[in-house]
C-alpha positions as CSV (number, residue, x, y, z in Angstrom):
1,X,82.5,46.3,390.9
2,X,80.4,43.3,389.9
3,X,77.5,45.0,389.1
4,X,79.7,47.8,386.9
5,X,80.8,44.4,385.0
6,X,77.5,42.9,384.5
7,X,76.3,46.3,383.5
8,X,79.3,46.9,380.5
9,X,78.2,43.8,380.1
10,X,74.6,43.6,379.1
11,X,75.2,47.4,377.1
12,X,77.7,45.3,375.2
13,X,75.1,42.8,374.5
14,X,72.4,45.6,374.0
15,X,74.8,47.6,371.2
16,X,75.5,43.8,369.4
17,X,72.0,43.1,369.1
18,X,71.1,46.7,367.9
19,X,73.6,46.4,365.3
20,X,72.3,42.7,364.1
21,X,68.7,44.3,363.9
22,X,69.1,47.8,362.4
23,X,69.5,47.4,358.8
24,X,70.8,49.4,355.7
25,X,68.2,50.9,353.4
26,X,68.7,50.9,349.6
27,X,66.3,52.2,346.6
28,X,66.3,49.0,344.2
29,X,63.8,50.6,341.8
30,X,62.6,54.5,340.9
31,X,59.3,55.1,339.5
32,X,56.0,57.0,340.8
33,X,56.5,54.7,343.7
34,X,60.6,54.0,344.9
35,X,61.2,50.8,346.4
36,X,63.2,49.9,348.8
37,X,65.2,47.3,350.7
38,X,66.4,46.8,354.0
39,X,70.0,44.8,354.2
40,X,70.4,43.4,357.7
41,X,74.0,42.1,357.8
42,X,75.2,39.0,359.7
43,X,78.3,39.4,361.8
44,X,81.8,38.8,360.8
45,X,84.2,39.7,357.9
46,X,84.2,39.0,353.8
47,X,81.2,38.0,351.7
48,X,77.9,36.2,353.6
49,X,75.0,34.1,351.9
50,X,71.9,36.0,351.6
51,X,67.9,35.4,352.1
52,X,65.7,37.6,350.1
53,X,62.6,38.2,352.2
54,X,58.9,39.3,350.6
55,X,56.0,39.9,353.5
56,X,52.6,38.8,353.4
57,X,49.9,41.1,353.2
58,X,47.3,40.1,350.6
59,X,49.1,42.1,347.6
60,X,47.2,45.5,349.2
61,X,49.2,46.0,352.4
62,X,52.6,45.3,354.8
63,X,55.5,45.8,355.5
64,X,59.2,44.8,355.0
65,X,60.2,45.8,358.5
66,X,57.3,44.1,360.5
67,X,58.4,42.5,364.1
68,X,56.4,39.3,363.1
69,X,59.6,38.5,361.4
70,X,62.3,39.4,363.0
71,X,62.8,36.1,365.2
72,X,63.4,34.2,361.1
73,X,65.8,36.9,360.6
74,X,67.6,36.9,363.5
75,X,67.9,32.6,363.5
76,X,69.2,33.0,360.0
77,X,72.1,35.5,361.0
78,X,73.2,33.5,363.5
79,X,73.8,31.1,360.4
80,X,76.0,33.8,359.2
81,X,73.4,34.9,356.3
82,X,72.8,38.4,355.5
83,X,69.4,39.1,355.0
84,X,67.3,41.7,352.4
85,X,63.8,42.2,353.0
86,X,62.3,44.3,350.2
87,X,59.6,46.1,348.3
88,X,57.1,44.9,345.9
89,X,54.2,46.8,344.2
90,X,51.0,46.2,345.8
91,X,48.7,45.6,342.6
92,X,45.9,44.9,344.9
93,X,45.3,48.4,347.4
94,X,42.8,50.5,346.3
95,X,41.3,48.3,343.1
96,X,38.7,46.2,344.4
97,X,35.9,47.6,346.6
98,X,35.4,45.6,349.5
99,X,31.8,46.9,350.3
100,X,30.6,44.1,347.4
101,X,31.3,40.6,346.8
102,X,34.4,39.9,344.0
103,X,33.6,37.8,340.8
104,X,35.7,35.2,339.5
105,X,36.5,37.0,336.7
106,X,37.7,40.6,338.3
107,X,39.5,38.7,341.2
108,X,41.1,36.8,338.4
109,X,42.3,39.8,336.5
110,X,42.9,41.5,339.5
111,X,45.3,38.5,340.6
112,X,47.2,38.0,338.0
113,X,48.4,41.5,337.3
114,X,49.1,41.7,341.2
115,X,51.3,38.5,341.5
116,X,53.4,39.1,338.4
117,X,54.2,42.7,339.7
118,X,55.0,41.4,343.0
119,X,57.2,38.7,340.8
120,X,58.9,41.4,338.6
121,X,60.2,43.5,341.8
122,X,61.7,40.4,343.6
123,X,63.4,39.9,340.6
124,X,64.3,43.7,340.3
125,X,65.4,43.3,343.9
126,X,67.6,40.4,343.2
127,X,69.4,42.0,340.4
128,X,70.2,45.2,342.9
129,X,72.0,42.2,344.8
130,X,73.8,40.8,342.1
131,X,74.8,44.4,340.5
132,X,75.7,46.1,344.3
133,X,76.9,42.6,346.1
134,X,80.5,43.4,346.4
135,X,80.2,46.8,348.2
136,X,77.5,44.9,350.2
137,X,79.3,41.9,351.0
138,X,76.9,39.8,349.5
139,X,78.0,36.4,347.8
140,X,75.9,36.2,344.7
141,X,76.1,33.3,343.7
142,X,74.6,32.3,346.7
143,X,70.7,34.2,347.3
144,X,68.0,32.3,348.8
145,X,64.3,33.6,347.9
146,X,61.6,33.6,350.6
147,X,58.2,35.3,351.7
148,X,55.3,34.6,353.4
149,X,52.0,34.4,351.8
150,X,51.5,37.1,349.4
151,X,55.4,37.3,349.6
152,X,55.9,33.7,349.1
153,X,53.6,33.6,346.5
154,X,55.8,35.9,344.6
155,X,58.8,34.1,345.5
156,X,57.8,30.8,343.6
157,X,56.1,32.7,341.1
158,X,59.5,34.2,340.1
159,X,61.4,31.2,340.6
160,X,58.6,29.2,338.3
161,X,59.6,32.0,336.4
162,X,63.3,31.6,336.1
163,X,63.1,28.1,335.4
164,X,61.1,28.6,332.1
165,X,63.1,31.8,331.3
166,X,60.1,33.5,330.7
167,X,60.1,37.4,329.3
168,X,59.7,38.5,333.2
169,X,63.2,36.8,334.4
170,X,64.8,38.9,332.1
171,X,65.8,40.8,334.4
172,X,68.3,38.8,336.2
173,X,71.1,37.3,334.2
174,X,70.4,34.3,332.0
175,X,72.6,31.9,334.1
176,X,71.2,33.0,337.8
177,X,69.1,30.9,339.6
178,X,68.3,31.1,343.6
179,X,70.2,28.6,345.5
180,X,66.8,27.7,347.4
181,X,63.2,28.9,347.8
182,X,61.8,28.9,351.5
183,X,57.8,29.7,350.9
184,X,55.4,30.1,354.2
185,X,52.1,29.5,353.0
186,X,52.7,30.3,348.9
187,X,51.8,29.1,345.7
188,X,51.7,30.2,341.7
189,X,49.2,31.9,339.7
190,X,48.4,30.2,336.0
191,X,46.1,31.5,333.5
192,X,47.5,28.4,331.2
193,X,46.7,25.4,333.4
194,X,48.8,23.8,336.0
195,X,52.4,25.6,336.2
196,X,55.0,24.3,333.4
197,X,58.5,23.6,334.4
198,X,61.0,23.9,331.6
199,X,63.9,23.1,333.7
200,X,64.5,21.9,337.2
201,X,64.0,24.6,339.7
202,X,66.0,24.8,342.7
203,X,65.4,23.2,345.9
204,X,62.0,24.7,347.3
205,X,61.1,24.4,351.1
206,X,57.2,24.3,351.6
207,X,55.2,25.5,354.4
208,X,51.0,25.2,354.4
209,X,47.9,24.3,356.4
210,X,45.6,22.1,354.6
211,X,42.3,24.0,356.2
212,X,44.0,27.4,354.5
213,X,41.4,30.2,353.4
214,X,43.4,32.7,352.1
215,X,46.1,31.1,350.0
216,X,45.0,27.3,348.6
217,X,47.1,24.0,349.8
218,X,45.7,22.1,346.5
219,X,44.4,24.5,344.1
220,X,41.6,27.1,343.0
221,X,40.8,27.6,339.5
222,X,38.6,28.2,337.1
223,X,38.8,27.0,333.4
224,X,42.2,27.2,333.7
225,X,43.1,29.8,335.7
226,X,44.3,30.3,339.3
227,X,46.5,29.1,342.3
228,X,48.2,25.6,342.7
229,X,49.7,26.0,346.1
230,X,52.3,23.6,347.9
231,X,50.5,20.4,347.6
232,X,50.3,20.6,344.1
233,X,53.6,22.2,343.5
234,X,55.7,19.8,345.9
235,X,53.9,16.7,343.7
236,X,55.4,18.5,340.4
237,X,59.0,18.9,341.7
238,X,59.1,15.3,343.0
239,X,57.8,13.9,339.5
240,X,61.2,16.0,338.4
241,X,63.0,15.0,340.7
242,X,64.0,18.3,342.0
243,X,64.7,18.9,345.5
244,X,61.9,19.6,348.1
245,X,61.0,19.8,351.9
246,X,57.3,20.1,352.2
247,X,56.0,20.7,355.8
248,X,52.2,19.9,355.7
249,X,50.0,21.0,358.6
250,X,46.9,18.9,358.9
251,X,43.8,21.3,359.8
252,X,45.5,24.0,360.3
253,X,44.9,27.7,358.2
254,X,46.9,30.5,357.2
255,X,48.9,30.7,360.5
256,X,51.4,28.9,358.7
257,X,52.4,32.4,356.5
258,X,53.8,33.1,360.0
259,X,54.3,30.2,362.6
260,X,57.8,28.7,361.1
261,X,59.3,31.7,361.2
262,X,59.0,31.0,365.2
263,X,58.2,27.6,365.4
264,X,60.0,25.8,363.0
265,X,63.7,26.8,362.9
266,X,65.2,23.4,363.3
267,X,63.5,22.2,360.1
268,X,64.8,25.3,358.3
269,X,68.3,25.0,359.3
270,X,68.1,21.1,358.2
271,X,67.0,22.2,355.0
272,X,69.6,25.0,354.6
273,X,72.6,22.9,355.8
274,X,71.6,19.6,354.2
275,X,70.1,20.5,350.8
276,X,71.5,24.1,350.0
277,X,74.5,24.3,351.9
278,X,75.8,20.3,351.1
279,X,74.0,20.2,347.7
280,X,72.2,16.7,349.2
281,X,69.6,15.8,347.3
282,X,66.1,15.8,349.3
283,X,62.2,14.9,348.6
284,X,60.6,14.8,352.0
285,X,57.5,15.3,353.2
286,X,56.2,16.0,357.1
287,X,52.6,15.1,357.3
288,X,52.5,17.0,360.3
289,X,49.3,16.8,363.0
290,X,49.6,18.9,366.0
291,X,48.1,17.5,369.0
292,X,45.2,18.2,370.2
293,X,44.1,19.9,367.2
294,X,40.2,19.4,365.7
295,X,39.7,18.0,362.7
296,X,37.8,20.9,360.0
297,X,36.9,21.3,356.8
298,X,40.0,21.7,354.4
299,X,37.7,21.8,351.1
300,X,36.9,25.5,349.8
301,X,35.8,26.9,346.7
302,X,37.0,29.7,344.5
303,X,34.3,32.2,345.3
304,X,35.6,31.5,349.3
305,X,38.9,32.0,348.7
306,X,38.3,35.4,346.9
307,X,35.6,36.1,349.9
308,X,38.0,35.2,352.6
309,X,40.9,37.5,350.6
310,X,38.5,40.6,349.6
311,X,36.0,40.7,351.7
């Protein structure tokens, strides 16, 4: 009888788990290529807070569904959010060839058409969520932005976006802005210099190596043009006194597009319940060494960035 008990018992916990983890799919956007969405919904009744995911993958490649993140999805139902991992067109498949080395100036042109499409359909995505949030049970008013790497590049990049109400936020209602940006490994792409802020943005959270190859922790640019990542960002937002939490790993690389979203949950849920959740205002940053770890170089050039991205 015991083992009949334990047995209901663990299928019970099997068919809860199942139903956390298997999500509703939506079509946010038609065109040659549809794009989708995936809505995994939080347990219990009425209208949940919701994190809008974008993967990593180099702006050629992944996918919205990969296991790497389901342990950050899962810690952030348990908070009682609902969360939408969705599409973006991939601006960088099949137009560079990786056989020779990338110029500055094609990886630049490249770039820039890659990161503001990847912009525009978070954007597209979030308007799906504010035009289909009641039937969803979605509170609107209430949509955190976060990705990781390519994905968290296109996060900030719409959120920088937003905050200067540029011809690209459009399409999301004049007064919307994200309640919070979590980025793992991100920054923005400038072709005008370092990034302008027109108004404050809303409360970012920061994740980055300093010894990072793919995605820079400072910046890369050339006459103008290119990346400022967290470091640089983080240094903006506390000159405006906007709301931060950077988390900044000392010789480590682009692991951190993925590590937090197992390794770091307690810092997350600070920053959610604190600063989003409580509205408390919060510049912090965690100069964070792990032990053990040996000291590299953290000092790379354009041309290695693009070589460590394309080739």
């Amino acid at each position: 009888m015991k083992r009949l008990l334990l047995f209901l018992v663990l299928i019970m916990t099997m068919a809860t788990t199942m139903a956390q983890t298997t999500p509703t799919t939506y079509c946010f956007a038609e065109g040659e290529k549809p794009l989708y969405l995936d809505h995994y919904r939080a347990e219990g009744e009425g209208t949940h807070p919701c994190v809008l995911f974008a993967f990593g993958g180099g702006f050629s490649h992944g996918n919205r569904a990969d296991a790497r993140y389901m342990p950050y999805f899962k810690m952030l139902m348990a908070q009682g959010f609902d969360v939408v991992s969705v599409d973006y067109r991939l601006g960088m498949a099949y137009t560079l060839d990786s056989t020779k080395e990338v110029g500055p100036l094609e990886g630049a042109w490249t770039m820039y058409r890659s990161v503001n499409y990847a912009a525009e359909d978070v954007l597209r995505a979030t308007r799906y969520l504010i035009d289909n949030g009641a039937k969803m049970g979605i509170d609107t008013s209430f949509i955190v932005a976060s990705g990781s790497s390519a994905g968290a590049i296109a996060v900030l990049q719409a959120e920088n976006n937003i905050a200067n109400r540029s011809r690209l936020a459009s399409v999301v209602p004049e007064e919307f802005n994200f309640a919070g940006v979590i980025a793992f490994a991100g920054a923005i792409y400038s072709v005008l210099g370092e990034p302008d802020w027109d108004s404050k943005p809303c409360p970012v959270m920061f994740f980055h190596g300093n010894a990072d190859r793919n995605v820079p922790y400072r910046k890369a640019t050339i006459l103008a043009t290119g990346f400022y990542g967290s470091d640089y960002i983080a240094e903006q937002l506390h000159n405006l006194g906007a709301s931060y939490y950077f988390h900044s790993a000392h010789y480590r690389d682009h692991d951190l597009a993925l590590s937090p979203m197992t390794d770091n949950h307690d810092e997350i849920k600070l920053f959610i319940s604190s600063c989003l959740l409580e509205g408390k205002p919060m510049q912090h940053t965690n100069e964070y060494v792990a032990e053990g770890i040996t000291p590299c170089k953290t000092d790379f050039t354009v041309q290695e960035y693009l070589n460590s991205n394309y080739n």
